[in-house]
HTML snippet that shows the backbone in 3Dmol.js (N, CA, C, O; Angstrom):
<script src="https://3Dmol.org/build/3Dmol-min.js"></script>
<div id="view" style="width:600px;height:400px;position:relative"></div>
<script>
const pdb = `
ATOM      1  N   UNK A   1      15.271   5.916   8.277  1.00  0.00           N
ATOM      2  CA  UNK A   1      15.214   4.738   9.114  1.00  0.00           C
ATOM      3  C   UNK A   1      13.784   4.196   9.186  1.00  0.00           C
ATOM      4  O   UNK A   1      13.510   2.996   9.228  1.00  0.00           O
ATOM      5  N   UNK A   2      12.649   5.486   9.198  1.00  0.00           N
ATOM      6  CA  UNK A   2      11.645   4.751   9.414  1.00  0.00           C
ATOM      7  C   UNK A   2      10.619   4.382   7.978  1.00  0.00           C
ATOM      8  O   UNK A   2       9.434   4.097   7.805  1.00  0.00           O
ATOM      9  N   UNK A   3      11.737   4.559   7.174  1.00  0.00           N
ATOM     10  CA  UNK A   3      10.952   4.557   5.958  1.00  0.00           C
ATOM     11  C   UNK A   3      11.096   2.769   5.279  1.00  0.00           C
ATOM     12  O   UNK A   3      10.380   1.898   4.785  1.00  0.00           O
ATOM     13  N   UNK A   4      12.637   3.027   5.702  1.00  0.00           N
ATOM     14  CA  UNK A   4      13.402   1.289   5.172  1.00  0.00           C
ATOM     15  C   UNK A   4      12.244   0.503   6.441  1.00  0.00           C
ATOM     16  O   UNK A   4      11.394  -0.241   5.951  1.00  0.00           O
ATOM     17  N   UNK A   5      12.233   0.621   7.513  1.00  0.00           N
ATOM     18  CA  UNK A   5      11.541  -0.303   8.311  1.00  0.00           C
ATOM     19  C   UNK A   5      10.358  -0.499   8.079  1.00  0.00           C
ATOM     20  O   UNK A   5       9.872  -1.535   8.533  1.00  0.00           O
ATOM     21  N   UNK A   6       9.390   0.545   7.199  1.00  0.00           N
ATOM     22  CA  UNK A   6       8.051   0.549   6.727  1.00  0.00           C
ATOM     23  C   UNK A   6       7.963  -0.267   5.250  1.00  0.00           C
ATOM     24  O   UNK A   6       6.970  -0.891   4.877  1.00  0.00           O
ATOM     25  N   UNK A   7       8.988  -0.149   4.634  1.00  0.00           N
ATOM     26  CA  UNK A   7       9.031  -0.927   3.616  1.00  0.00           C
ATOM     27  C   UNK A   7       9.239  -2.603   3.356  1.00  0.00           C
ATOM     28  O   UNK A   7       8.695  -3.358   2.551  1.00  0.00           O
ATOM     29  N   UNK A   8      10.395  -2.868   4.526  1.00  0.00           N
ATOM     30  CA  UNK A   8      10.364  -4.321   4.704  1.00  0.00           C
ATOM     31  C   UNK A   8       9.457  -4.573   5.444  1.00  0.00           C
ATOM     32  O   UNK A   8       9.071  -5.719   5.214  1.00  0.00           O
ATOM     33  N   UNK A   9       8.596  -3.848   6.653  1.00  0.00           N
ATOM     34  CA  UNK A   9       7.200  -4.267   7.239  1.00  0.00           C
ATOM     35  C   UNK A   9       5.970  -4.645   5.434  1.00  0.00           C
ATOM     36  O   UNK A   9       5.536  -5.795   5.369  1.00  0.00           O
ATOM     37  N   UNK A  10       5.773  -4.153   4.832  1.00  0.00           N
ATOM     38  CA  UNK A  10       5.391  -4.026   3.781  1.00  0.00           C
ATOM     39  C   UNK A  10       5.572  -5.267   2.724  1.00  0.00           C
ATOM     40  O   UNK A  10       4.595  -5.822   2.220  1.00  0.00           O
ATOM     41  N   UNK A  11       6.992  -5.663   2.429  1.00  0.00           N
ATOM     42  CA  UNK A  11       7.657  -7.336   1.644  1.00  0.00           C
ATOM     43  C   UNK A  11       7.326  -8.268   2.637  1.00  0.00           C
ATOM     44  O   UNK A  11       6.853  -9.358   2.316  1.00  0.00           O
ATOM     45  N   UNK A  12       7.450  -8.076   3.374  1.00  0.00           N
ATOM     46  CA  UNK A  12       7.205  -9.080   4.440  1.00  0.00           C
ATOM     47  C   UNK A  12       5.878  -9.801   4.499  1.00  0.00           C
ATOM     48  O   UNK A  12       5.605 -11.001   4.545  1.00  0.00           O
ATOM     49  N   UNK A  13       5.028  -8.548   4.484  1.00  0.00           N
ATOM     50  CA  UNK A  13       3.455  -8.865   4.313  1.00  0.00           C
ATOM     51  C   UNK A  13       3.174  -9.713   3.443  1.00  0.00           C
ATOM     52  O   UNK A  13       2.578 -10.784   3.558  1.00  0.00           O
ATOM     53  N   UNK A  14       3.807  -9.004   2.177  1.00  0.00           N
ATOM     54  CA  UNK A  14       3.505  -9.594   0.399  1.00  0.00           C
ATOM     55  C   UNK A  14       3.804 -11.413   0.291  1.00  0.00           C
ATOM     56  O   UNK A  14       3.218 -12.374  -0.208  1.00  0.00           O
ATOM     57  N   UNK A  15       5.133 -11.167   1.121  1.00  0.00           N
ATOM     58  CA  UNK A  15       5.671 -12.541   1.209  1.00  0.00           C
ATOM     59  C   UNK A  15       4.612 -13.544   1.884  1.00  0.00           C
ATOM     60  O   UNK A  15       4.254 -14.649   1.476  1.00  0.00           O
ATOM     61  N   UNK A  16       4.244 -12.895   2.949  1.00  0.00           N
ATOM     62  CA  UNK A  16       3.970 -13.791   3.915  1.00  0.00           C
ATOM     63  C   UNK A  16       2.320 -14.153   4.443  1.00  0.00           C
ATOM     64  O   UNK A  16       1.834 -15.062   5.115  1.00  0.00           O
ATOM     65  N   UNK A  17       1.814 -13.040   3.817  1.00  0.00           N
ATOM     66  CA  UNK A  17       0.159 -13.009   4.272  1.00  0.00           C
ATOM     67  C   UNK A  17      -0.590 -12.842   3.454  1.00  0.00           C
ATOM     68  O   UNK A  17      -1.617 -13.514   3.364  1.00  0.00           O
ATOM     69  N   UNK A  18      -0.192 -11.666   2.441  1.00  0.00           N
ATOM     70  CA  UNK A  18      -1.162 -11.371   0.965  1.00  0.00           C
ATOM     71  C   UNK A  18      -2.140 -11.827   0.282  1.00  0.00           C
ATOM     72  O   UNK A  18      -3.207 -11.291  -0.015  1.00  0.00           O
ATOM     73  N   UNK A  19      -1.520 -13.370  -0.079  1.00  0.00           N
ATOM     74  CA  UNK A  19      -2.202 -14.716  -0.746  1.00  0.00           C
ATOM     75  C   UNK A  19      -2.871 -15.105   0.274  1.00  0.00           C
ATOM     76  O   UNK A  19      -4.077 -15.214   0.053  1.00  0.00           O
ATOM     77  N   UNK A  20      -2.521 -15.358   1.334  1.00  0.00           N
ATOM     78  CA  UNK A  20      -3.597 -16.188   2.197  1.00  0.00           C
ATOM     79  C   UNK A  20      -4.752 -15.292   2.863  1.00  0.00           C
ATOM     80  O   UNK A  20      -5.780 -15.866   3.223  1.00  0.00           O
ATOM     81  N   UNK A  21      -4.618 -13.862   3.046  1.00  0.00           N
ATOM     82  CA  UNK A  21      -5.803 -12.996   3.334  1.00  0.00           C
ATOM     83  C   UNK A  21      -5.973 -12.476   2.607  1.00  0.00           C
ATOM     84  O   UNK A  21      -7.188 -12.641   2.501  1.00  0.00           O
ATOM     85  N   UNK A  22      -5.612 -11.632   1.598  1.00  0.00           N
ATOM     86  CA  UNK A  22      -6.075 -10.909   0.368  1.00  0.00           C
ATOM     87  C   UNK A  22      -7.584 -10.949  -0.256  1.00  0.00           C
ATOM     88  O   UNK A  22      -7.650 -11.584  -1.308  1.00  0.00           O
ATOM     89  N   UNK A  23      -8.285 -10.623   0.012  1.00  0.00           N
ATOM     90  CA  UNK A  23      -9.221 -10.285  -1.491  1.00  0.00           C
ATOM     91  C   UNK A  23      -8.714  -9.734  -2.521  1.00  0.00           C
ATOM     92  O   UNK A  23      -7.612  -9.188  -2.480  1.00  0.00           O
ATOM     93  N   UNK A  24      -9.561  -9.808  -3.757  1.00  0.00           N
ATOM     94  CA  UNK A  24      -9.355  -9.242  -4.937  1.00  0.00           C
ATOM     95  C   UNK A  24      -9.054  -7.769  -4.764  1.00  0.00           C
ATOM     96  O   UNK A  24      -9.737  -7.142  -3.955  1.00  0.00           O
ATOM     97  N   UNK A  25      -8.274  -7.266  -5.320  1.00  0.00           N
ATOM     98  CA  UNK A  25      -7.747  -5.468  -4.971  1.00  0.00           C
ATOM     99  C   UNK A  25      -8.758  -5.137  -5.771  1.00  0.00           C
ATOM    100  O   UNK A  25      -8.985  -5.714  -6.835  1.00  0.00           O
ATOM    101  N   UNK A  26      -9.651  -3.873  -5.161  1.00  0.00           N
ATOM    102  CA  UNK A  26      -9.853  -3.124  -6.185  1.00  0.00           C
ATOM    103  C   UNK A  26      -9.119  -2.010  -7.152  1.00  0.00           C
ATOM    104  O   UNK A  26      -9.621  -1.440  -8.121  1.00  0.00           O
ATOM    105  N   UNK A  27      -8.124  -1.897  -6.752  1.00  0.00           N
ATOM    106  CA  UNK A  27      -7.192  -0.813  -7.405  1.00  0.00           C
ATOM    107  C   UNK A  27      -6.071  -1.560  -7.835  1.00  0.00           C
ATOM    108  O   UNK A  27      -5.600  -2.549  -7.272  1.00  0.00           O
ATOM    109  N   UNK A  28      -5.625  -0.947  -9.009  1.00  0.00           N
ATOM    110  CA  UNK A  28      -4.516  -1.455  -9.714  1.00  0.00           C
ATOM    111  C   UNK A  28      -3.317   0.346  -9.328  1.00  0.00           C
ATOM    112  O   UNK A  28      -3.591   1.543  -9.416  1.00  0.00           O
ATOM    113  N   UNK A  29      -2.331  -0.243  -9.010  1.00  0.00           N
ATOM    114  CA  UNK A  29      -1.073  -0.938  -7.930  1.00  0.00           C
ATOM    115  C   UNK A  29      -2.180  -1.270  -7.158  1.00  0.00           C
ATOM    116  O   UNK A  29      -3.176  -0.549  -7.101  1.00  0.00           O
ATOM    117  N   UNK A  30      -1.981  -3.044  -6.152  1.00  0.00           N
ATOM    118  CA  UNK A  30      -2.444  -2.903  -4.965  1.00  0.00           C
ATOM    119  C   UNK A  30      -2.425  -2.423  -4.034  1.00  0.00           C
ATOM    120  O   UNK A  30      -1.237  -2.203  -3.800  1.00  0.00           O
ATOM    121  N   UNK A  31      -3.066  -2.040  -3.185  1.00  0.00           N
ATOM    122  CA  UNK A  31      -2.695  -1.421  -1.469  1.00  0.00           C
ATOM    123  C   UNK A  31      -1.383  -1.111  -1.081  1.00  0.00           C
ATOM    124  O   UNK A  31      -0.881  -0.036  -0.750  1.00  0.00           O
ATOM    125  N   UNK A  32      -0.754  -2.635  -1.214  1.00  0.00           N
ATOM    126  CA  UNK A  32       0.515  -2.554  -0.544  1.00  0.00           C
ATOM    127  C   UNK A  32       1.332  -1.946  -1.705  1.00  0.00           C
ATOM    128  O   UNK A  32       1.710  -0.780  -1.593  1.00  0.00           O
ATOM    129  N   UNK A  33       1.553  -2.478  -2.531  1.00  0.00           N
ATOM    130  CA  UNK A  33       2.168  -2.100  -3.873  1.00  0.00           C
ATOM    131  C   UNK A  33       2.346  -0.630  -3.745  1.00  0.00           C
ATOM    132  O   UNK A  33       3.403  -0.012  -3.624  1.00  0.00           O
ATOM    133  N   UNK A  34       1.001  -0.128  -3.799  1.00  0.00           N
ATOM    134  CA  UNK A  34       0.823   1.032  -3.509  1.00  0.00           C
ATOM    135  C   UNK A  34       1.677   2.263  -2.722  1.00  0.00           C
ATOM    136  O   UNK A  34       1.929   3.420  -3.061  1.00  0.00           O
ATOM    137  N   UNK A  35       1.999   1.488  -1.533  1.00  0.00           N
ATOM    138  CA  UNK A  35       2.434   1.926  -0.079  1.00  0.00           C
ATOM    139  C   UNK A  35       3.897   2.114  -0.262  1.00  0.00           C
ATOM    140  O   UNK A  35       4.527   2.961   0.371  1.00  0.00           O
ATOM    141  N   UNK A  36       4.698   0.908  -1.580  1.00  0.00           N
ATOM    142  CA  UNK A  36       6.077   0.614  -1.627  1.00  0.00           C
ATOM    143  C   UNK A  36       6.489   1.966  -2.769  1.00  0.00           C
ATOM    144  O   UNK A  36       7.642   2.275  -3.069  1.00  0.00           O
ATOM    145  N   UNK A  37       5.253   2.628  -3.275  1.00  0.00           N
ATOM    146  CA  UNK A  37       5.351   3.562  -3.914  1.00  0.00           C
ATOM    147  C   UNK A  37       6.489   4.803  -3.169  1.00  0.00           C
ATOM    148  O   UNK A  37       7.611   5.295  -3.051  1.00  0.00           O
ATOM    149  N   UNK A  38       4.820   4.744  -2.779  1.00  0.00           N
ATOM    150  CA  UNK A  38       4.636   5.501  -1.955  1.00  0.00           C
ATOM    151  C   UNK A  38       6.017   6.406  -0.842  1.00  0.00           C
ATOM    152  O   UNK A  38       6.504   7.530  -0.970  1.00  0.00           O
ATOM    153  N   UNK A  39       6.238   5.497   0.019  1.00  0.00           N
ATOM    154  CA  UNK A  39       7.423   5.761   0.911  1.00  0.00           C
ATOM    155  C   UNK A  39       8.403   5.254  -0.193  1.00  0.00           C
ATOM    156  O   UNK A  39       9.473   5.370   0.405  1.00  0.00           O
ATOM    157  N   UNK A  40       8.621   4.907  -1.072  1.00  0.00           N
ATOM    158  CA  UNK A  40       9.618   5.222  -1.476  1.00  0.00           C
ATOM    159  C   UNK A  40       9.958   6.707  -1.716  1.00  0.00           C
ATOM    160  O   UNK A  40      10.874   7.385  -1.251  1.00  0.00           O
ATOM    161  N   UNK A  41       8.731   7.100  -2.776  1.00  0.00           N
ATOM    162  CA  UNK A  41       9.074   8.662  -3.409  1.00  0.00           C
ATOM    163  C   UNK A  41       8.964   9.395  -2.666  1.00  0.00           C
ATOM    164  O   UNK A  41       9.847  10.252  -2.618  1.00  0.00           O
ATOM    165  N   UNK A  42       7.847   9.466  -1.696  1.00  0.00           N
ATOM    166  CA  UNK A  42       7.602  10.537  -0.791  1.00  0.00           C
ATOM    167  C   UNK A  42       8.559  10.280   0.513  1.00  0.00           C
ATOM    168  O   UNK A  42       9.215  11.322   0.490  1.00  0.00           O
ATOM    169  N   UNK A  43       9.043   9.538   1.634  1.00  0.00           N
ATOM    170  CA  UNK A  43       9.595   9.169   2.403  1.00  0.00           C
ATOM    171  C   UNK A  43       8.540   8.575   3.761  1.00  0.00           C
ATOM    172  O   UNK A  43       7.550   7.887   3.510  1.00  0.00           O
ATOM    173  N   UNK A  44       8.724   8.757   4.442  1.00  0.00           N
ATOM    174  CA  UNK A  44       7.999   7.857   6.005  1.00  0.00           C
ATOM    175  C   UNK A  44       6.517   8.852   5.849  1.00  0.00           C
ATOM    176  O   UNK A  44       5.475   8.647   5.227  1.00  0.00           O
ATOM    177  N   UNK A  45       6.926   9.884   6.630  1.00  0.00           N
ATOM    178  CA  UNK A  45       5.770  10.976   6.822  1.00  0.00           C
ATOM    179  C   UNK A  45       4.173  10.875   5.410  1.00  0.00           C
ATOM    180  O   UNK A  45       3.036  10.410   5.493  1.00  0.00           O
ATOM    181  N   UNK A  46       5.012  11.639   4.183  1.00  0.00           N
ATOM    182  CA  UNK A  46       4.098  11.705   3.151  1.00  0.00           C
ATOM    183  C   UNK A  46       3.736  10.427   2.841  1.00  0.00           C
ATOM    184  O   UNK A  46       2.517  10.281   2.751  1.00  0.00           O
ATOM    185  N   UNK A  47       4.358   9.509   2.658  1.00  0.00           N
ATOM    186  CA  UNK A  47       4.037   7.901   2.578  1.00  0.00           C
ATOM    187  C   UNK A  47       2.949   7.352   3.341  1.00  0.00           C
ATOM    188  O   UNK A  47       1.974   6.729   2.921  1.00  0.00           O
ATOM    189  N   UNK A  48       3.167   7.583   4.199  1.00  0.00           N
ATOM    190  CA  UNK A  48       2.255   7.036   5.264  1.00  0.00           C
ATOM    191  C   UNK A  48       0.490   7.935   5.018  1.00  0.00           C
ATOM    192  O   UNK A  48      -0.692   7.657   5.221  1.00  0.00           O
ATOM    193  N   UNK A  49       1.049   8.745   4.639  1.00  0.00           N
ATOM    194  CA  UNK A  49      -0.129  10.072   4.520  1.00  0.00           C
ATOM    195  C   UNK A  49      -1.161   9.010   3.608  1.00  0.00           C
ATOM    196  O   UNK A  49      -2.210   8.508   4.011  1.00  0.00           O
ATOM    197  N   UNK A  50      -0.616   8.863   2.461  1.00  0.00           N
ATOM    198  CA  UNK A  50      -0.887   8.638   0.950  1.00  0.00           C
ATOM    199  C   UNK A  50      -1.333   6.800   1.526  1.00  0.00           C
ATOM    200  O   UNK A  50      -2.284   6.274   0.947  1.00  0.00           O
ATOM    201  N   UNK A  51      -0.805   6.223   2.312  1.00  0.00           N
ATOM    202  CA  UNK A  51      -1.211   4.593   2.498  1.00  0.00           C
ATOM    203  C   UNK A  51      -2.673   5.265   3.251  1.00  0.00           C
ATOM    204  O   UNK A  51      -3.780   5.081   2.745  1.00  0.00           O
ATOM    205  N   UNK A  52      -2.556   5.726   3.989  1.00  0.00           N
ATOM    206  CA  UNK A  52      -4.138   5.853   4.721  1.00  0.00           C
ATOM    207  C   UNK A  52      -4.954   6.431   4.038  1.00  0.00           C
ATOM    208  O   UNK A  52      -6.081   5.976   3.839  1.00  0.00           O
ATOM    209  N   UNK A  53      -4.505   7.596   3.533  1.00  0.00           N
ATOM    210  CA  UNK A  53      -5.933   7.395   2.572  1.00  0.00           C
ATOM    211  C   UNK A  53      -6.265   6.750   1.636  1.00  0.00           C
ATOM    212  O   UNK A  53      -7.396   7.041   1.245  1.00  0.00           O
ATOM    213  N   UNK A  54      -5.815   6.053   1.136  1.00  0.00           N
ATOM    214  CA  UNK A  54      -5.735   4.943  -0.170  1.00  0.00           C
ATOM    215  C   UNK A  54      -6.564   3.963   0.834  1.00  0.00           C
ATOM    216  O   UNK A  54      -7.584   3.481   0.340  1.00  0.00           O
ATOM    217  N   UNK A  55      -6.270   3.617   2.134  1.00  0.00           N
ATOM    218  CA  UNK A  55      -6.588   2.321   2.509  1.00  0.00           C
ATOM    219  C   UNK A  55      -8.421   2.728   2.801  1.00  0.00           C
ATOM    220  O   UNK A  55      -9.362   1.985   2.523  1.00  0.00           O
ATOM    221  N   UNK A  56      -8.508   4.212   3.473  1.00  0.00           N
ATOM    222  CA  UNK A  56      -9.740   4.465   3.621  1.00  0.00           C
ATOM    223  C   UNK A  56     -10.609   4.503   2.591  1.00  0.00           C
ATOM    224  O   UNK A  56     -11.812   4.693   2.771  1.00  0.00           O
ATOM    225  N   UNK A  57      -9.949   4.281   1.148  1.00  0.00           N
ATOM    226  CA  UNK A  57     -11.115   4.645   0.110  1.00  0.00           C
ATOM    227  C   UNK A  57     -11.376   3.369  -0.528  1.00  0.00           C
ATOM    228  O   UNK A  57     -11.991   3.208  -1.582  1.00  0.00           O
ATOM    229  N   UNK A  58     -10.649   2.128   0.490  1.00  0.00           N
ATOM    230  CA  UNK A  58     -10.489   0.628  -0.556  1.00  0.00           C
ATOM    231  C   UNK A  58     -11.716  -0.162  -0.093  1.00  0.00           C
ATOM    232  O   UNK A  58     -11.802  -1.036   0.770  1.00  0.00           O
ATOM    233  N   UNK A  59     -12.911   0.532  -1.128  1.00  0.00           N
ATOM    234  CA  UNK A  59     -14.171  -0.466  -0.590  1.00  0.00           C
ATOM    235  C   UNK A  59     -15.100   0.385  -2.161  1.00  0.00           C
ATOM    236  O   UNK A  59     -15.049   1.445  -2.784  1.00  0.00           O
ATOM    237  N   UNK A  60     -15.696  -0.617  -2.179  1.00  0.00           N
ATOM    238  CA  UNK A  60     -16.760  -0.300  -3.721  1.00  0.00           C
ATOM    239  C   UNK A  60     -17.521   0.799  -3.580  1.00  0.00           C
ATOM    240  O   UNK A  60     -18.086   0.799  -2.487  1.00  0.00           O
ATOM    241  N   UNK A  61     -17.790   1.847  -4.327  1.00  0.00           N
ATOM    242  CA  UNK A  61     -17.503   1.493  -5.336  1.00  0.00           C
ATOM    243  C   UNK A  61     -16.295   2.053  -6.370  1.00  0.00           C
ATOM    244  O   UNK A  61     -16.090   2.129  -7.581  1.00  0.00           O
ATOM    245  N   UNK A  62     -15.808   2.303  -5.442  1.00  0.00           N
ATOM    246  CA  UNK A  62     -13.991   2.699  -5.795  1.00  0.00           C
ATOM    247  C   UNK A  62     -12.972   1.633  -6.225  1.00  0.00           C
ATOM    248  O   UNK A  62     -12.967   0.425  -5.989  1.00  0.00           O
ATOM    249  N   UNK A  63     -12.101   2.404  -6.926  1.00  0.00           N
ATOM    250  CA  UNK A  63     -11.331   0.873  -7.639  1.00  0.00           C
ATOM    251  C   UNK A  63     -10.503   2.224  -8.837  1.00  0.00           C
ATOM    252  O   UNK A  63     -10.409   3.448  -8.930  1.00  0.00           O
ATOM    253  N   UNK A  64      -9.982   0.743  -9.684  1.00  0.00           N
ATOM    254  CA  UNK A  64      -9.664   1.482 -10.988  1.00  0.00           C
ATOM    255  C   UNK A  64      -7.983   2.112 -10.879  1.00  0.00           C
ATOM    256  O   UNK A  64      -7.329   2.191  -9.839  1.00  0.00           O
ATOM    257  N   UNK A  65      -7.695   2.369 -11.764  1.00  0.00           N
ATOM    258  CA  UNK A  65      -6.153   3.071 -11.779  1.00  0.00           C
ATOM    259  C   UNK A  65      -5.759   4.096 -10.383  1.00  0.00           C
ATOM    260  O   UNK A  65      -6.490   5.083 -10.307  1.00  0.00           O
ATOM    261  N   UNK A  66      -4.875   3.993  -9.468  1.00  0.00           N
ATOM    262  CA  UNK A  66      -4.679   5.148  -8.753  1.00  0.00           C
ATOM    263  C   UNK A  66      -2.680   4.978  -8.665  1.00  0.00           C
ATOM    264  O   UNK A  66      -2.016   3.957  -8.850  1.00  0.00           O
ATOM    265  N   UNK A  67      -2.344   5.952  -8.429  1.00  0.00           N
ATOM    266  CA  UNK A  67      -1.147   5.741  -8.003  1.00  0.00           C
ATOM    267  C   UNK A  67      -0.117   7.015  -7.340  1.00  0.00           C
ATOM    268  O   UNK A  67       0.043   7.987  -8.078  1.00  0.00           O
ATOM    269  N   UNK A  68       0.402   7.026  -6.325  1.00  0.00           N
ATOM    270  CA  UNK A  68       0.412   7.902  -5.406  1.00  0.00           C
ATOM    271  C   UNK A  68       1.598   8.920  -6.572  1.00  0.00           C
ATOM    272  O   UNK A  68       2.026  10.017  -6.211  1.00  0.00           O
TER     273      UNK A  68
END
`;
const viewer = $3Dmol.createViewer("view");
viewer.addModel(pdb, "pdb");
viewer.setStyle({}, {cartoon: {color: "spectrum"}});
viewer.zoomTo();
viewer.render();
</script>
């Protein structure tokens, strides 16, 4: 339950905010991209694990291929 609700919190974003706040990602999957990985394979808990630290390391000079 809280995984589907983290995921459409997530499309929603993409849809709706991404383009208009976004900077350039440094990482290829983006952030969010990332996140849809993420709780998919792993579920709510490990998902969530794997978005925060991804989000804590999203600043230069880090970048480059990652994927949960």
């Amino acid at each position: 339950m809280f995984t589907k609700a983290a995921i459409l919190a997530i499309k929603y974003y993409q849809k709706s905010f991404y383009r208009k706040t976004a900077l350039p990602c440094l990482f290829e999957p983006s952030c969010s991209q990332y996140s849809l990985i993420a709780f998919n394979k792993y579920g709510f808990l490990i998902g969530m694990i794997k978005t925060m630290r991804r989000l804590m390391k999203c600043k230069p000079p880090n970048g480059g291929i990652d994927l949960p």
